[in-house]
C-alpha positions as CSV (number, residue, x, y, z in Angstrom):
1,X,3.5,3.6,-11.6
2,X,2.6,6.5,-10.0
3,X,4.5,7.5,-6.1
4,X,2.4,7.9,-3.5
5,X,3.0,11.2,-1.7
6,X,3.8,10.2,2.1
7,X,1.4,11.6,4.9
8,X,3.2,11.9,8.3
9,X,0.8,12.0,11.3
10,X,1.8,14.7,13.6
11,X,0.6,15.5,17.3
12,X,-1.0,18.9,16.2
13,X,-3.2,16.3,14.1
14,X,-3.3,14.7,10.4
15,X,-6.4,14.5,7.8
16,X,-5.0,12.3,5.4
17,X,-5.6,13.2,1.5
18,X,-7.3,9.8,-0.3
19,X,-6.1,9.8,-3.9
20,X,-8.0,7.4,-6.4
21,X,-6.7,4.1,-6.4
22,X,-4.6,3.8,-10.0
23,X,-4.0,-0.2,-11.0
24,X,-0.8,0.3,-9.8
25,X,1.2,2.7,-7.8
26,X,4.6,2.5,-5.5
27,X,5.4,4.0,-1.8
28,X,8.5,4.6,-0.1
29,X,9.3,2.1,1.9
30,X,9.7,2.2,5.9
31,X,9.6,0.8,9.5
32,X,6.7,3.5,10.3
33,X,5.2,3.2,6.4
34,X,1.6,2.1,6.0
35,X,-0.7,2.0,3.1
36,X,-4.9,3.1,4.0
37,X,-7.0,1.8,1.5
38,X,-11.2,3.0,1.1
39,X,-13.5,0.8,-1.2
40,X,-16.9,1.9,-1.4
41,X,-17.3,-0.2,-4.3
42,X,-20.5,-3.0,-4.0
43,X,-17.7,-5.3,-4.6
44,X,-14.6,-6.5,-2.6
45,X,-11.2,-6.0,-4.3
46,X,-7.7,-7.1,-3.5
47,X,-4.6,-5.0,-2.8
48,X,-1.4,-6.7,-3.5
49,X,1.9,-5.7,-2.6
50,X,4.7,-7.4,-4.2
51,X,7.6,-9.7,-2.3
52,X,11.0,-8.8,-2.9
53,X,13.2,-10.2,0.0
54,X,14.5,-13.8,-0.4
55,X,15.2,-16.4,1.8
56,X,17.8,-18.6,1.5
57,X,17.9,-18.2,-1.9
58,X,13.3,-18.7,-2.0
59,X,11.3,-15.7,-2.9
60,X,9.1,-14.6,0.6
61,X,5.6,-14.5,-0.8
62,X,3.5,-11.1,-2.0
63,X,1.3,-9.4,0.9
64,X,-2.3,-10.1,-0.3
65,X,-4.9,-8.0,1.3
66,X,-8.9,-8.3,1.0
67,X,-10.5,-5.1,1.4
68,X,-14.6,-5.5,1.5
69,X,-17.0,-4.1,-0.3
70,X,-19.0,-1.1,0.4
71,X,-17.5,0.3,3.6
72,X,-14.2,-1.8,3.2
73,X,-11.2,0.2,4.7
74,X,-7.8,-1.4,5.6
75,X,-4.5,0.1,7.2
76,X,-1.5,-2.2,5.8
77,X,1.7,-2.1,7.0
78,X,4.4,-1.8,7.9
79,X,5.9,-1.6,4.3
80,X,9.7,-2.3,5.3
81,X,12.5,-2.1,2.9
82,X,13.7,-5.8,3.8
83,X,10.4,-7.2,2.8
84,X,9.4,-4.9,-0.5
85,X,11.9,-2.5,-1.8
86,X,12.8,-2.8,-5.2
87,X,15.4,-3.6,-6.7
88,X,15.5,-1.2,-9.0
89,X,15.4,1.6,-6.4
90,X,16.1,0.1,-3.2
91,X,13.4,2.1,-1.3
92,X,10.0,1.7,-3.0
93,X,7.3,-1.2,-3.0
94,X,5.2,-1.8,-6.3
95,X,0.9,-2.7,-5.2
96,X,-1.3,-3.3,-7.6
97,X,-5.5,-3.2,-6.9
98,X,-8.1,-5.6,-8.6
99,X,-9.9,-3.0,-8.7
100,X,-9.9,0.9,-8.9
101,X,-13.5,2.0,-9.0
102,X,-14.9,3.4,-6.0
103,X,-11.1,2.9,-4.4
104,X,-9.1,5.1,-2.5
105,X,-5.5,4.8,-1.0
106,X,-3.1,7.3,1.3
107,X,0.2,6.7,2.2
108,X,0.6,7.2,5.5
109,X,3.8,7.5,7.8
110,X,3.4,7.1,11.8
């Protein structure tokens, strides 16, 4: 799985770098963490970002996210450490795509 470099907006202005979408990739977890996902694809895809916190012993459900076809572009987030860090890091969250063709992703930090 492939780390997505994180993009911090700044006030003198950010122009985020889209990276092809691989079928799966991590990002460092975070309160101001958000994943931006492009699919210009005739087809609508999924992005799924995968549940680690528990409750009361229950595992919380994986984030599943629709992104339509065409002109499809989603902002997801926040990607918090309680919700998706692993547990093999403690800091990164593991998303896999339907689809990668015609898909584009940045990980972006407000």
């Amino acid at each position: 799985m492939a780390l997505l470099a994180q993009q911090v907006i700044s006030l003198a202005g950010t122009t985020p770098t889209y990276s092809a979408a691989a079928a799966s990739t991590t990002v460092t977890c975070g309160e101001r963490s958000f994943l931006h996902v492009k699919n210009t694809n005739g087809s609508s895809m999924t992005v799924t970002i995968t549940a680690t916190a528990k409750v009361r012993g229950q595992g919380v459900a994986d984030i599943v996210v629709t992104v339509p076809a065409t002109t499809g572009d989603k902002l997801i987030g926040p990607l918090t450490a309680d919700l998706f860090a692993s547990a093999a890091d403690g800091v990164s969250a593991s998303i896999t795509y339907s689809s990668t063709t015609s898909v584009t992703v940045a990980n972006i930090v407000i």
